[in-house]
C-alpha positions, 0 to 999 in steps of 0.5 A: 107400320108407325113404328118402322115410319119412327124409326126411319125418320130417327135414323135419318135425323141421326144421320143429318145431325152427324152431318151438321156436326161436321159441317158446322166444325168445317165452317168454323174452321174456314172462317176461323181468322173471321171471329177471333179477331177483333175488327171492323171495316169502313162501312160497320164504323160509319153505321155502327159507331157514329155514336162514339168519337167525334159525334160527342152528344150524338143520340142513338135515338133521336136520329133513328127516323133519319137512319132508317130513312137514309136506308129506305132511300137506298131500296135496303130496309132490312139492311137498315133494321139489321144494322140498326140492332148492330147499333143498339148491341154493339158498344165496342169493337168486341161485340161485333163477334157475337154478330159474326157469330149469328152469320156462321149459324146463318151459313150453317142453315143455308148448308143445310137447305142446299145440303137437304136440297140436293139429297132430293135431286138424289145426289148421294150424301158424300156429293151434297155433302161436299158441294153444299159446303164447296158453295158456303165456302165461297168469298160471298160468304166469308165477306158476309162473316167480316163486313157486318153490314154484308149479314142481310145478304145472306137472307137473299 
């Protein structure tokens, strides 16, 4: 009885894993414009880099109590700790990729959940399959891919 409840869960990992293949090979193609290139938007400069250009003697470390306040007063900690760890890594325009790339891992997940999701609402896999990518495809998510500031919304 144990191996027949083994072998199920194996196949339908199988299955999933096929799936997730897929959908991680669609995502990346639909945000593909998104990490190749190497940009930033208005807000990512003001919060990332002030620690180049004119802010010459700037201190990452030594404004972080004003930073993390200046995020608290907004209501967005956790926007101000993301953006924070943004700061710490991001050095040059470049970097910001590897952030982009941690947002596509992010939509990949909230496909899966949704995904996952409607196969228990017993939707059959071809109709979760392509509304769960239909709604990671929306701008929502592309903008949260761009706008580094944008990330955290995608844990809400």
């Amino acid at each position: 009885m144990n191996q027949i409840w083994l072998e199920k869960t194996m196949l339908k990992i199988f299955k999933d894993i096929n799936v997730i293949f897929l959908a991680s090979i669609l995502i990346v193609a639909s945000h593909f414009p998104l990490i190749i290139f190497d940009f930033l938007y208005g807000d990512d400069y003001a919060y990332i880099f002030p620690k180049i250009g004119v802010s010459d003697g700037y201190s990452f470390l030594s404004s972080l109590e004003d930073f993390l306040g200046y995020f608290n007063k907004l209501g967005r900690p956790i926007t101000g700790y993301f953006i924070w760890i943004q700061n710490y890594f991001i050095s040059s325009i470049g970097d910001a990729k590897f952030f982009r790339y941690f947002s596509l891992l992010q939509i990949l997940l909230i496909f899966y959940l949704f995904y996952s999701y409607f196969l228990k609402k017993k939707f059959n896999r071809a109709e979760s399959f392509i509304v769960s990518l239909s709604v990671v495809s929306i701008p929502a998510f592309n903008l949260s891919v761009a706008w580094l500031t944008l990330q955290t919304s995608l844990f809400s």
